[in-house]
N, C-alpha and C positions, 0 to 999 in steps of 0.2 A: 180710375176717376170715381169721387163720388157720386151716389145713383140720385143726389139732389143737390146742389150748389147750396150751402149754407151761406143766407140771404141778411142775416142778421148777427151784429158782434152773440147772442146768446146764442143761436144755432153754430155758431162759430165754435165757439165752445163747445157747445154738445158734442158736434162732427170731432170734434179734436180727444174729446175722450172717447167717441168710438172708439178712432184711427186705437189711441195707446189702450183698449180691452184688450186679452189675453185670450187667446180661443183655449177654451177647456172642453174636453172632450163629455158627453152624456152618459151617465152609466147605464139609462133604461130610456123607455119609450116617453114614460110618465115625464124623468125628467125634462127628455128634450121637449116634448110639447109644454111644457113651465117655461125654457128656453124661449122657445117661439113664441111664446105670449109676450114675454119680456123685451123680446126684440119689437115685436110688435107695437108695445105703448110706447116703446123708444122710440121709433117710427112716427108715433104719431104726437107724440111731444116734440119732437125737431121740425117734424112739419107742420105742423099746429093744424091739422086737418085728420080723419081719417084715414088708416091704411090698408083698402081695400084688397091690393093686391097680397098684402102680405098672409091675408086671412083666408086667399085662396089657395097660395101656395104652401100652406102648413094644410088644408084639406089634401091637395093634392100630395104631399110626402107622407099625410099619415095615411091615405089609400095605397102609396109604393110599399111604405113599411107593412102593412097588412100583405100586403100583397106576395111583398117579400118573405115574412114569415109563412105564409100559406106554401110556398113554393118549398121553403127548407124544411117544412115538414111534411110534404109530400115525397122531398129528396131523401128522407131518414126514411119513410117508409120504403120507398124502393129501394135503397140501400139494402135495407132488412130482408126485404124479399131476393134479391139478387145473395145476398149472404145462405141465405133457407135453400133457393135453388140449389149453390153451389154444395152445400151437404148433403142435400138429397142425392144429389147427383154422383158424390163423390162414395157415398150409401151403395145408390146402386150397382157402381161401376165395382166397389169391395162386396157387392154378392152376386155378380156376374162371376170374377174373378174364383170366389169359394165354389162355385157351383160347375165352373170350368174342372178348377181342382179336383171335385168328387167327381165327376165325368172323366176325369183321364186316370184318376185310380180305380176307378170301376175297371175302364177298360183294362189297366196295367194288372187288375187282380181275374177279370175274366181271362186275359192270357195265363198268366201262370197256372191258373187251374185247367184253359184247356191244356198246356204242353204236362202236366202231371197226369190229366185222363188220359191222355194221348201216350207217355209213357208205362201206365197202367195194362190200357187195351193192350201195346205191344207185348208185355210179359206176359199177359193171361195168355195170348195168343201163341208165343212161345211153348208155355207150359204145356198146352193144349199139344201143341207137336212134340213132345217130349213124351 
């Protein structure tokens, strides 16, 4: 239903070229508040008075739209940070991992040189009884 009975054959008319406008989508913010202005005189050319309410409701969409924006660039910053952690993270876990690896070739190289001292001793000790 319409949001005001068109009271006169010209509001009659007006209301009727609403009805047949084409909604077109806004490219930017700039446009749609051009948009809302325009809706706005349209408003107050059909009602031959005033339209207060419309002048509050375009404050209130472009404090959402602010509002909105403010929020998807808060979301892009912690996006970025949650991307930072996960390489850091992924950093540290690859030089845990390198540092395990030198830790167990230390060990694998301290055995093999004790079983080579260790076979060493036994010859000298041999020789000795010989």
């Amino acid at each position: 239903p319409p949001p005001f009975p068109p009271r006169s054959p010209k509001r009659s008319a007006l209301w009727q070229q609403v009805l047949r406008m084409e909604v077109q989508p806004c490219p930017d913010a700039a446009a749609a508040l051009r948009c809302l202005a325009l809706l706005k005189r349209s408003c107050a050319a059909a009602v031959g008075e005033d339209c207060d309410s419309c002048g509050e409701a375009s404050a209130d969409q472009r404090a959402l739209l602010a509002e909105k924006q403010r929020i998807g660039s808060q979301m892009e910053e912690l996006r970025a940070t949650m991307r930072q952690v996960q390489e850091d993270g992924e950093q540290c876990s690859n030089e845990a991992r390198e540092c395990e690896s030198v830790a167990a070739l230390d060990m694998v190289m301290a055995a093999a040189h004790r079983d080579k001292l260790r076979t060493l001793r036994e010859q000298i000790r041999r020789s000795r009884q010989q």
